[in-house]
GUBA-115447 format. One line per field, with one value per residue (C-alpha): chain; x, y, z; residue in three letters. Coordinates in Angstrom, 2 decimals. Example, Ala and Ser with C-alpha at 12.3 -4.5 7.8 and 13.67 -1.06 7.14 Angstrom:
BEGIN
kette = c(A; A)
px = c(12.30; 13.67)
py = c(-4.50; -1.06)
pz = c(7.80; 7.14)
rest = c(Ala; Ser)
END
This chain:
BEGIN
kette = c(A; A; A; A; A; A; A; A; A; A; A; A; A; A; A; A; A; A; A; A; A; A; A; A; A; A; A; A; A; A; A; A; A; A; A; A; A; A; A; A; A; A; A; A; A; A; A; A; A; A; A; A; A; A; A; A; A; A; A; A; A; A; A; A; A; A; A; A; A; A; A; A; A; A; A; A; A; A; A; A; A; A; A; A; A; A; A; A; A; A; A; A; A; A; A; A; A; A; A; A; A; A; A; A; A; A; A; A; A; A; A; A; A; A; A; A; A; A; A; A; A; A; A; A; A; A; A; A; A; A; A; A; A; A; A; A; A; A; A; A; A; A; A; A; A; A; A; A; A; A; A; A; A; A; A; A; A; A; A; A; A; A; A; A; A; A; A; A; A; A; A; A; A; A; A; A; A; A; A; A; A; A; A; A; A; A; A; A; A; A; A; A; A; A; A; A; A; A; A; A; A; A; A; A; A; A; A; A; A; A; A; A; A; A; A; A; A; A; A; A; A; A; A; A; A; A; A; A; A; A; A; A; A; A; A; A; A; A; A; A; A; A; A; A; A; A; A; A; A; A; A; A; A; A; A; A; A; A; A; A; A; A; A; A; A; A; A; A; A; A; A; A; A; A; A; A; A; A; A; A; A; A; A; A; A; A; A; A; A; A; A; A; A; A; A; A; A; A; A; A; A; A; A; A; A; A; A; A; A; A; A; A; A; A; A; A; A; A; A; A; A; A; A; A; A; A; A; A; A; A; A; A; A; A; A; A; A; A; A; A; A; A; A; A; A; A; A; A; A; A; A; A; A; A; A; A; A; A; A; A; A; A; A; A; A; A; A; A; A; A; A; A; A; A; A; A; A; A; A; A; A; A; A; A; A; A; A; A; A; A; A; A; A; A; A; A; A; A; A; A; A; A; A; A; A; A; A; A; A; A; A; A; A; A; A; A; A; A; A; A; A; A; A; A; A; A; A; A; A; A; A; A; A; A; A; A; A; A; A; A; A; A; A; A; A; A; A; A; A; A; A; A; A; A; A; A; A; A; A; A; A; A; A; A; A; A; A; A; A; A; A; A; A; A; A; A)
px = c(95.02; 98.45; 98.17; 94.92; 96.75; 99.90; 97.29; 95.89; 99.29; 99.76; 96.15; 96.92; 100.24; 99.78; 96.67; 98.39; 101.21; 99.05; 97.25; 101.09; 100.83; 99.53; 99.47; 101.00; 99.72; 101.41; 101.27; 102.38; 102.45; 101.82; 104.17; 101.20; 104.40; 103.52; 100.12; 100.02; 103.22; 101.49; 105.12; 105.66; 106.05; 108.44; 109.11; 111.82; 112.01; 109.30; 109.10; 105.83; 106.66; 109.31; 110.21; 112.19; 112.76; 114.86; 112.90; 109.28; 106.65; 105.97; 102.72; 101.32; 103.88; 106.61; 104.95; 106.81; 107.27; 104.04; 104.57; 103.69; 101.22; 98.87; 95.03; 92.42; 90.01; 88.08; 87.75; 88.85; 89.43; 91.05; 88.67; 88.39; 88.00; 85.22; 83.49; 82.60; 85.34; 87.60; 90.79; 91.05; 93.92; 95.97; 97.23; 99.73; 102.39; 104.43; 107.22; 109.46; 112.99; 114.44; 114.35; 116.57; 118.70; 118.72; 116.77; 115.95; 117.96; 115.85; 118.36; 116.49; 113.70; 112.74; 112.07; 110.79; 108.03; 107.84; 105.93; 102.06; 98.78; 97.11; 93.49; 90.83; 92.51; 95.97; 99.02; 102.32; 105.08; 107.94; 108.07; 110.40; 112.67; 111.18; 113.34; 114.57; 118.02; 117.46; 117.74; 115.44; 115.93; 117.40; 115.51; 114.58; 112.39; 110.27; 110.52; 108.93; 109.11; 105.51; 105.28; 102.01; 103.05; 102.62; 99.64; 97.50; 97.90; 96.28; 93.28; 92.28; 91.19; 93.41; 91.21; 92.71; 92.43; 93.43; 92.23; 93.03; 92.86; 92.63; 95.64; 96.18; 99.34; 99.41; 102.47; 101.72; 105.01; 105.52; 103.69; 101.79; 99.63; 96.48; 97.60; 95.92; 98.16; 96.80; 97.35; 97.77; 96.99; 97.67; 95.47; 96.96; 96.25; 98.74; 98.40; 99.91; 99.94; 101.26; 100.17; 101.67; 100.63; 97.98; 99.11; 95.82; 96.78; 94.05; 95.07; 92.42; 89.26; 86.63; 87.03; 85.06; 82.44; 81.52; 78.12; 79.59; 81.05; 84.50; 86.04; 89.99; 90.90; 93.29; 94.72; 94.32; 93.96; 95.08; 94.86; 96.21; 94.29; 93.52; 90.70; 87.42; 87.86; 86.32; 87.68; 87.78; 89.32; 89.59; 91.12; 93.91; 92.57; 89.09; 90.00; 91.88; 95.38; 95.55; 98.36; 97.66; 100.05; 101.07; 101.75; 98.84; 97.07; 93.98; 91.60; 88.40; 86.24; 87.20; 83.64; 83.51; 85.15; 83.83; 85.60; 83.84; 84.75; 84.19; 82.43; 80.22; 83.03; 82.62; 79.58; 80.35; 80.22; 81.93; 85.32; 85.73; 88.74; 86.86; 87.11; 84.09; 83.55; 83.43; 82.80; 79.62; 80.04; 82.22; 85.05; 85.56; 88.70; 88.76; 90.83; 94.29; 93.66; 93.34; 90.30; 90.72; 89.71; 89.74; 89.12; 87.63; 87.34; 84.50; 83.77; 80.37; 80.62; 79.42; 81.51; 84.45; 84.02; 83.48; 86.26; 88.73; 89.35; 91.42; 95.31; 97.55; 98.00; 95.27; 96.38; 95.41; 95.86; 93.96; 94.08; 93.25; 92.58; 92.03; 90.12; 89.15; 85.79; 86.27; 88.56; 91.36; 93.97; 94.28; 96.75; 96.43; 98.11; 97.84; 97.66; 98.95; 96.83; 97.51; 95.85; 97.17; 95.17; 97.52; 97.29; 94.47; 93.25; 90.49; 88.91; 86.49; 84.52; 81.50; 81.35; 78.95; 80.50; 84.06; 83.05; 81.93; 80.79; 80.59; 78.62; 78.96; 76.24; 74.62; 76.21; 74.42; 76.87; 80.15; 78.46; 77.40; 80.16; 78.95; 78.91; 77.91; 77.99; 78.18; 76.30; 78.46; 81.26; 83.56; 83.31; 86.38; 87.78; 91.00; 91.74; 93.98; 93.63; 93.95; 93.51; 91.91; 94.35; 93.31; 95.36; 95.64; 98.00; 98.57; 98.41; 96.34; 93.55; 94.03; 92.19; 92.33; 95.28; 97.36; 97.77; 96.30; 96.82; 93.58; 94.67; 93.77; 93.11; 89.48; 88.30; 87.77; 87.09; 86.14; 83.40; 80.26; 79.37; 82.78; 84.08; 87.34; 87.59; 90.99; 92.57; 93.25; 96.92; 99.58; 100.43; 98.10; 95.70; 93.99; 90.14; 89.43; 90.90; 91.79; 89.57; 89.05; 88.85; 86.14; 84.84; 82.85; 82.33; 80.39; 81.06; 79.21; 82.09; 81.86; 83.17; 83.57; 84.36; 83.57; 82.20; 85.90; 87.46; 84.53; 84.51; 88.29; 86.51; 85.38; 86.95; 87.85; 87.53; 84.16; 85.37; 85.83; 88.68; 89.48; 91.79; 92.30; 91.91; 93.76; 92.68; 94.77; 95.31; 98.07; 98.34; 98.30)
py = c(84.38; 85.25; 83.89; 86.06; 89.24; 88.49; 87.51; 90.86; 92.74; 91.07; 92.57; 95.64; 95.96; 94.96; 97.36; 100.57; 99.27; 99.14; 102.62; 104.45; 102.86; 106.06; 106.58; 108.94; 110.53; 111.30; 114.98; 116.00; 119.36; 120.10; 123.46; 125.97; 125.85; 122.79; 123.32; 126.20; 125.64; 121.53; 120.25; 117.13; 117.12; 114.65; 114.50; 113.88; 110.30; 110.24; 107.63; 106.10; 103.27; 101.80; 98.42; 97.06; 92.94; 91.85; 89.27; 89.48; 87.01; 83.92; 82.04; 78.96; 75.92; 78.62; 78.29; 81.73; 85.22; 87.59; 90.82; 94.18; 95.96; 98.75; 99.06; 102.37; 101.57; 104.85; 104.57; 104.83; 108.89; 111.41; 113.08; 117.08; 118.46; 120.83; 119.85; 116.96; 117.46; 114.62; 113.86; 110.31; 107.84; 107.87; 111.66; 110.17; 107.45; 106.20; 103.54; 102.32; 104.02; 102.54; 100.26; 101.28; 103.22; 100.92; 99.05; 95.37; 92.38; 91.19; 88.32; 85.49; 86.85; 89.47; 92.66; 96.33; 97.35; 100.81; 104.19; 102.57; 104.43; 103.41; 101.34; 99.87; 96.65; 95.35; 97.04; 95.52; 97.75; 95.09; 91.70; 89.67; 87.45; 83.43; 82.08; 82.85; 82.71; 85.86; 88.04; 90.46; 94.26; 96.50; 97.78; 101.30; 103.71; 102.55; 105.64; 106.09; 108.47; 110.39; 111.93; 113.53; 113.71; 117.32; 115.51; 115.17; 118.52; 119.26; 116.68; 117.71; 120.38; 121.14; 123.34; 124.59; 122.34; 118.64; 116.11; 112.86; 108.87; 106.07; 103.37; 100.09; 97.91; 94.33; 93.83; 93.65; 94.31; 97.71; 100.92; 102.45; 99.81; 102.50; 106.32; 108.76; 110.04; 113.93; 116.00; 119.83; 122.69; 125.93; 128.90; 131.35; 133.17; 134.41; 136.11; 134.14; 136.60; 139.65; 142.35; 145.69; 147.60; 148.38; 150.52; 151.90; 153.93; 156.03; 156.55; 157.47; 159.85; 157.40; 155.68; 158.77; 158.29; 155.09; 154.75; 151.56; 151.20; 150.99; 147.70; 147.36; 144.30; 143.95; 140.29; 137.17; 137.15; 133.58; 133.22; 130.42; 129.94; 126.84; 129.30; 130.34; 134.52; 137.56; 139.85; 143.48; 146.88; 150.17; 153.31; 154.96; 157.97; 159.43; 161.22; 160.18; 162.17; 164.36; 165.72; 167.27; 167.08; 170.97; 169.77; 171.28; 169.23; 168.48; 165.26; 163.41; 162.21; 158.08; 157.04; 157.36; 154.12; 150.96; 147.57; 144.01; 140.91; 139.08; 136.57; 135.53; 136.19; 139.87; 142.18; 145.98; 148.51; 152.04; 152.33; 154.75; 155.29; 152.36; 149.17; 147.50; 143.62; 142.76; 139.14; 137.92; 134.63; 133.53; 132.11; 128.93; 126.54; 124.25; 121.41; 122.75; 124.99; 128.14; 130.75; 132.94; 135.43; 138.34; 142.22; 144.61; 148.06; 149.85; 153.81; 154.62; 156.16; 159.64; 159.53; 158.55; 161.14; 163.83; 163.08; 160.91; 163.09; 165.74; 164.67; 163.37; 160.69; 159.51; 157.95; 156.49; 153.19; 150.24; 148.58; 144.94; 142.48; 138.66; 138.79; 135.38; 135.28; 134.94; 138.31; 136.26; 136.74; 138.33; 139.05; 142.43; 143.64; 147.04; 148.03; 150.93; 151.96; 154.23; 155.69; 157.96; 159.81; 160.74; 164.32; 164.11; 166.63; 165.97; 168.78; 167.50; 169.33; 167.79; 167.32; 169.01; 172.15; 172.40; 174.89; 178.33; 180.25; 183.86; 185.33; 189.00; 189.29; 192.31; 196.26; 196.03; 192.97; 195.18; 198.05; 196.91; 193.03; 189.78; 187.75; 183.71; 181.77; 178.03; 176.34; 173.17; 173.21; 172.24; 169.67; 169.76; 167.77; 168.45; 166.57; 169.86; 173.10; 174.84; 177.64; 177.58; 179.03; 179.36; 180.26; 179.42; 177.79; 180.99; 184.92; 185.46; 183.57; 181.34; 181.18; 178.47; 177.51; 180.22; 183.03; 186.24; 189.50; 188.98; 188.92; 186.30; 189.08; 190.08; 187.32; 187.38; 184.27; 184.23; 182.33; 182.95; 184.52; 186.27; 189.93; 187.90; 188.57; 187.21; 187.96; 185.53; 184.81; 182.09; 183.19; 181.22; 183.61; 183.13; 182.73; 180.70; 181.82; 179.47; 176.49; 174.15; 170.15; 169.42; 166.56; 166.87; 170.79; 172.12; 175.57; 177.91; 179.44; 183.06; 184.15; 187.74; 190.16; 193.65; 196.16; 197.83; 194.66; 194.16; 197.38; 196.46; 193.68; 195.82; 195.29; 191.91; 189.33; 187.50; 184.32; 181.81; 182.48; 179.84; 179.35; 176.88; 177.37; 175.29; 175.17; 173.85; 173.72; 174.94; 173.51; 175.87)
pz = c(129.26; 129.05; 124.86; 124.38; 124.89; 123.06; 120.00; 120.39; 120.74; 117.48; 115.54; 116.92; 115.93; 112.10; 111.79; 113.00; 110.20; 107.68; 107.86; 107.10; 103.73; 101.98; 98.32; 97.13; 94.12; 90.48; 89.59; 85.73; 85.09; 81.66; 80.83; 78.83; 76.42; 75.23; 75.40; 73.04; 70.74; 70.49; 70.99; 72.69; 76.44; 78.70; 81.98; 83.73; 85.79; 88.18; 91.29; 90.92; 93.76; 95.97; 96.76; 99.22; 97.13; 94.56; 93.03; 90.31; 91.40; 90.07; 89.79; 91.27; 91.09; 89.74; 86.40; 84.67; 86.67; 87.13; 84.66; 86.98; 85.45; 85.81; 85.63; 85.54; 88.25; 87.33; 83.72; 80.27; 80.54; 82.73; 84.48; 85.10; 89.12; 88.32; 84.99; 83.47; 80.59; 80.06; 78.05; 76.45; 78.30; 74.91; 75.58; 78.34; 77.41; 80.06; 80.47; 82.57; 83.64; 86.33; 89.94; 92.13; 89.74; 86.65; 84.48; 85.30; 83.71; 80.66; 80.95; 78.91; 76.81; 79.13; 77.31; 78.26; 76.53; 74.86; 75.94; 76.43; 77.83; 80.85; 80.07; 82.16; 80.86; 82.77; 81.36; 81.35; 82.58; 82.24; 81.17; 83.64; 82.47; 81.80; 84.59; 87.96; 86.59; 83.85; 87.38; 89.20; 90.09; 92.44; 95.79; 96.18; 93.90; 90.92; 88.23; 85.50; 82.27; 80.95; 77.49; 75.78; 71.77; 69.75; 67.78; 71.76; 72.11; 68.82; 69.04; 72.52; 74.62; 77.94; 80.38; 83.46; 86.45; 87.44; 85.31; 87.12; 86.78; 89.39; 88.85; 91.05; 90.35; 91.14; 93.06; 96.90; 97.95; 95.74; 97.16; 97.03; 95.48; 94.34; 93.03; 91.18; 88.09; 87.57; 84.84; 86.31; 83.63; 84.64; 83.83; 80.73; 77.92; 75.35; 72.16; 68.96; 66.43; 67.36; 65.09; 66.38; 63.42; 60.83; 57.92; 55.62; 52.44; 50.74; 47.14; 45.03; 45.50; 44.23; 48.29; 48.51; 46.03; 47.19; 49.21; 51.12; 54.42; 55.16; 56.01; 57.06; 58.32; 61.12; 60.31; 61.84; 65.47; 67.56; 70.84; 73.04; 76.32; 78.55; 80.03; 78.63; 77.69; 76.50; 74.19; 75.24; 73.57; 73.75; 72.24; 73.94; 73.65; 72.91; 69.82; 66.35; 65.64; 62.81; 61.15; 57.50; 54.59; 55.12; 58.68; 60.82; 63.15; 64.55; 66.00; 65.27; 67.49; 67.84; 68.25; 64.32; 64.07; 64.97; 66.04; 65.02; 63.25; 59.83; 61.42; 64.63; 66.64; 67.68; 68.04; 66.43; 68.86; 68.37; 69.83; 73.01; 75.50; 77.69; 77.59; 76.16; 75.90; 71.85; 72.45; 71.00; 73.82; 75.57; 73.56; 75.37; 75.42; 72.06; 70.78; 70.46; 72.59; 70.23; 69.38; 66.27; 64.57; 62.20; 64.12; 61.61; 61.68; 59.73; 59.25; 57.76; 54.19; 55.40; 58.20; 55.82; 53.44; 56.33; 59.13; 56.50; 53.67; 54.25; 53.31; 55.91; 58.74; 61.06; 64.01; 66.89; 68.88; 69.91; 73.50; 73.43; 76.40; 76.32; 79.73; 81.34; 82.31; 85.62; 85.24; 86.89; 83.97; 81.32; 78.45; 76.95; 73.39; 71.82; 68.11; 66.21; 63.48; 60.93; 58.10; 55.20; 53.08; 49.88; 48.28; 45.52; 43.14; 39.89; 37.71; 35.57; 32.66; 31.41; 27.87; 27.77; 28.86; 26.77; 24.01; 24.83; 21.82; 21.67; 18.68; 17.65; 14.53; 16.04; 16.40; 20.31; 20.60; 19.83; 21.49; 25.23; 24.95; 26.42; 29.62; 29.41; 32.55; 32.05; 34.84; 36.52; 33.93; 36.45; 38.86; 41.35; 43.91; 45.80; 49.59; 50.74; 50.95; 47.59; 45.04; 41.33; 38.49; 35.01; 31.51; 27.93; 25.72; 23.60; 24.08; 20.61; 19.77; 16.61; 12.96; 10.96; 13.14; 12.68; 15.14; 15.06; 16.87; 18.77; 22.50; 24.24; 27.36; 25.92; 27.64; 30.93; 33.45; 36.73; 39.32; 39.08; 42.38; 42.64; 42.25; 40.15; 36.60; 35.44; 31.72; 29.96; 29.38; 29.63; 33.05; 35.25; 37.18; 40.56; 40.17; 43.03; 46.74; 49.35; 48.79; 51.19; 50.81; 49.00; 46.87; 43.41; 44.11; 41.12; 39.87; 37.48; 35.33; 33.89; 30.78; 30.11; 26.88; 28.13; 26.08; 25.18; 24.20; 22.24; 20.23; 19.80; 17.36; 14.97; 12.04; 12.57; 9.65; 9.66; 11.03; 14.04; 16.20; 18.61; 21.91; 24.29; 28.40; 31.18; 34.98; 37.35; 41.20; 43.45; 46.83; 49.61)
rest = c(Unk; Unk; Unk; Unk; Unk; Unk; Unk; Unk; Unk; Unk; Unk; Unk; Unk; Unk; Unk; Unk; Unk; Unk; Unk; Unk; Unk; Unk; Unk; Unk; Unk; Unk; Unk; Unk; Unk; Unk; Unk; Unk; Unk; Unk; Unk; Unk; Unk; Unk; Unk; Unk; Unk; Unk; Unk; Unk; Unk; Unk; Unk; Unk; Unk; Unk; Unk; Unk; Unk; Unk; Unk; Unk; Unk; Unk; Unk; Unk; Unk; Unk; Unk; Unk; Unk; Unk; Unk; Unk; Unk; Unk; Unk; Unk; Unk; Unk; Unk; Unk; Unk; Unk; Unk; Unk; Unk; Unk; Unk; Unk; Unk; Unk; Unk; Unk; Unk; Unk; Unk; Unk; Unk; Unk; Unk; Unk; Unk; Unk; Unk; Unk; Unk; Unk; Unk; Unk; Unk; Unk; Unk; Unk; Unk; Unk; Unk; Unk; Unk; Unk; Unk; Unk; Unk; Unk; Unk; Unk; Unk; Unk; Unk; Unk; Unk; Unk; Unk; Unk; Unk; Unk; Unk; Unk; Unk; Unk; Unk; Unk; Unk; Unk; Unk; Unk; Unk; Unk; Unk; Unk; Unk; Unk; Unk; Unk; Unk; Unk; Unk; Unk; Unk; Unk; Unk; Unk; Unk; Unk; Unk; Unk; Unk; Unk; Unk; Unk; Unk; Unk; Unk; Unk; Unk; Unk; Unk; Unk; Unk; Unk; Unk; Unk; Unk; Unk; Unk; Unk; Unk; Unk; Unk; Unk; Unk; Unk; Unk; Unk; Unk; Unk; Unk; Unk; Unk; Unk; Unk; Unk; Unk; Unk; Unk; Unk; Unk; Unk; Unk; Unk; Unk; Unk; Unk; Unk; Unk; Unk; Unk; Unk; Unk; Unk; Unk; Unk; Unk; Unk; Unk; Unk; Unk; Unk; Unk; Unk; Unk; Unk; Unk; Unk; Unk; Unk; Unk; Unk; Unk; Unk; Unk; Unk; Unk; Unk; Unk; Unk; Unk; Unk; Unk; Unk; Unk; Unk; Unk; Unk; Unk; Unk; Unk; Unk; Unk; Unk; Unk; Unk; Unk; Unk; Unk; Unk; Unk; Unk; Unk; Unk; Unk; Unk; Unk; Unk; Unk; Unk; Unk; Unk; Unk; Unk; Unk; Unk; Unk; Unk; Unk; Unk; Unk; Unk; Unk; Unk; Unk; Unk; Unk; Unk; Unk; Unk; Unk; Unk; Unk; Unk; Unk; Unk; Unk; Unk; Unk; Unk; Unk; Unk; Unk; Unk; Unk; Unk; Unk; Unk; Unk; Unk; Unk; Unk; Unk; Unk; Unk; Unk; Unk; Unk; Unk; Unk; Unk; Unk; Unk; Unk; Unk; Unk; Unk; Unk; Unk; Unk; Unk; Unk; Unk; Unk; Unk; Unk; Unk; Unk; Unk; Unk; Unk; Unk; Unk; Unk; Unk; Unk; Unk; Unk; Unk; Unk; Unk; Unk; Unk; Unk; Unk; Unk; Unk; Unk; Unk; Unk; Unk; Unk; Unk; Unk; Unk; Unk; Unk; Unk; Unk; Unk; Unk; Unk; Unk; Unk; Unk; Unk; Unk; Unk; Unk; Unk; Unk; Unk; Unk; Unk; Unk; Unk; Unk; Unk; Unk; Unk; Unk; Unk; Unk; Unk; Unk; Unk; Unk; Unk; Unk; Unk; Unk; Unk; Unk; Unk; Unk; Unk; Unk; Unk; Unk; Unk; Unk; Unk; Unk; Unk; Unk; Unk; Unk; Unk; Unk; Unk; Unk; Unk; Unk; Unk; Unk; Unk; Unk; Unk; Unk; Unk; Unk; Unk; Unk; Unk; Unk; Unk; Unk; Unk; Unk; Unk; Unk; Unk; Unk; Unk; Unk; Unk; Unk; Unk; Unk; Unk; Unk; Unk; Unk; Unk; Unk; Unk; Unk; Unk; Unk; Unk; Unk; Unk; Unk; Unk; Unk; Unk; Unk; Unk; Unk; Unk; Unk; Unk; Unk; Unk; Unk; Unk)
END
């Protein structure tokens, strides 16, 4: 009786042993550095197991030493917590660093072998020495170095969360004898490209003309994220900041301008001092771990030629957002835009319009003079504010090219429409009073010899007299 209950002491004593032999679990994590700049991560030494002998194992009859190895009991891939997403074995090498603060003796034709990946397959992690005599290792921890090269972090996608692989080693006497080696990827975003500004120069009126919608693209957009995001934006403000070129200034209303993409990636919505979602879907976590894109902004060609056109500097700013879907992180950006409108001025005449012919044949002509008005013979177009001038190249009209002493102030010009009759002269002379910005204005000019001046003809050689007449602007 007395043998029974030592025999049980015994059971009960090597069971409650066992059960403290818990495994203790490999955690890597993976710096979103790495992740997002694809450089090559390693770790420092990690202690993967700990022995307490000296000696490798060596097979039936002492035929050679046993090589310590590892095997994947759960498969070829790491496997995610909370998807079905896996990453392939071959983005994590690992090798050997030391037992018990060294490397083993390789002695005779034992060798180390270099940074491997685990397989479903037995791995070697050393490769003991042929003969007792080559020597064995030191007692203590087992540690290990991990490395995932730039080119992993290209080729696969790293979505926040463990992703984690079963390992068992073969070596009784080295614990644990199962782990799980996990792979912990933090959640982040972070912008790539970085574009601060967005300069837009307006240089020539025929933007204007165009019956197209304006397109200015704000550059490449990359994003780095181990998460799947939205993109959001808003103005900072609900109206557009105006500033003339005299230096006045006034707003526009920011909903004129709309935000979208070149490509699937955003919807086009009008901007507002909200944030609105622009993402068409969500824009999930790819291989290498980057989503990009080109933002666009687009004003409507009425809108354009309405709100745009006046000279001077448009401003206003963007507010951008990578939001995860979850709305856990985010990692916002903002973007100054600017757009000048350079000072611009066109007066065209027709040709249709650049000789005006007055005929006196008839004594009612000399007696009562003549007005002509030539409809549209000047189309204008000036982006400030402005006034019309007109003069000539001479004071006497010419014959034949030579001057006479016909003064060039018997004709009189002016708007049609308008109380302004100005003499003609070199001095430029005010027809037009504080024009506004306008584009392709068409006016009806009048052209005046009143019934003095005309008398003041009489006499005059039958002939053609000719001079030449000049409009021009001056800002105001």
């Amino acid at each position: 009786m007395k043998t029974m209950r030592f025999f049980l002491i015994g059971i009960l004593t090597l069971c409650f042993g066992s059960q403290v032999m818990k495994a203790q679990d490999v955690y890597l994590s993976i710096p979103e550095n790495n992740i997002f700049n694809r450089t090559e991560f390693t770790s420092v030494p990690i202690r993967i197991m700990n022995t307490n002998r000296t000696n490798w194992d060596y097979g039936f009859f002492g035929f050679g030493p046993v090589a310590p190895t590892f095997t994947s009991t759960s498969g070829p891939t790491f496997t995610h917590s909370s998807s079905l997403l896996t990453l392939p074995s071959s983005v994590l090498l690992w090798q050997l660093e030391s037992m018990g603060g060294q490397l083993p003796s390789v002695g005779f034709s034992g060798s180390l072998p270099g940074f491997q990946f685990f397989s479903t397959s037995s791995v070697k992690w050393f490769e003991p020495p042929s003969t007792s005599f080559g020597g064995g290792f030191n007692r203590g921890n087992i540690n290990f170095i991990f490395k995932i090269p730039a080119s992993q972090f290209t080729a696969n996608a790293f979505r926040a969360g463990n992703y984690s692989m079963d390992i068992t080693q073969n070596y009784n006497d080295f614990t644990p004898r199962n782990f799980k080696t996990i792979l912990v990827i933090s959640p982040s975003i972070r912008w790539v490209t970085t574009s601060l500004t967005k300069y837009i120069e307006i240089s020539s009126l025929n933007d204007y003309r165009s019956t197209s919608t304006r397109v200015w693209d704000l550059g490449n957009t990359e994003i780095a994220h181990t998460v799947d995001f939205n993109f959001w934006a808003k103005a900072a403000s609900n109206t557009v900041q105006f500033t003339s070129s005299k230096g006045v200034p006034a707003t526009r209303n920011i909903g004129s301008i709309k935000l979208g993409s070149n490509g699937p990636a955003l919807t086009t919505k009008a901007l507002s001092a909200n944030f609105q979602n622009f993402s068409a879907s969500n824009l999930s976590v790819v291989a290498g771990n980057r989503n990009s894109f080109n933002p666009e902004l687009y004003v409507s060609a009425d809108d354009f030629k309405n709100y745009f056109f006046e000279a001077g500097t448009y401003t206003f700013e963007l507010n951008l957002n990578a939001r995860s879907t979850d709305n856990s992180i985010n990692s916002l950006q903002n973007t100054a835009v600017q757009l000048k409108v350079l000072p611009r001025s066109e007066i065209t005449i027709p040709s249709s319009g650049r000789n005006v012919n007055f005929n006196f044949n008839t004594a009612a002509l000399y007696a009562n003079g003549q007005t002509q008005i030539i409809p549209n013979q000047i189309i204008l177009s000036n982006n400030e504010s402005f006034e019309l001038y007109v003069k000539s190249d001479e004071n006497y009209f010419k014959k034949g090219g030579l001057q006479t002493n016909i003064n060039s102030n018997i004709l009189q010009i002016g708007i049609d429409g308008s109380s302004v009759n100005a003499p003609l002269s070199k001095t430029p002379q005010k027809i037009l009073f504080n024009g506004t910005p306008i584009l392709d204005r068409q006016l009806n000019v009048r052209y005046t010899v009143s019934p003095a001046d005309a008398q003041s003809l009489v006499g005059k050689e039958n002939s053609t007299y000719s001079i030449n007449v000049y409009y021009s602007f001056t800002a105001i």
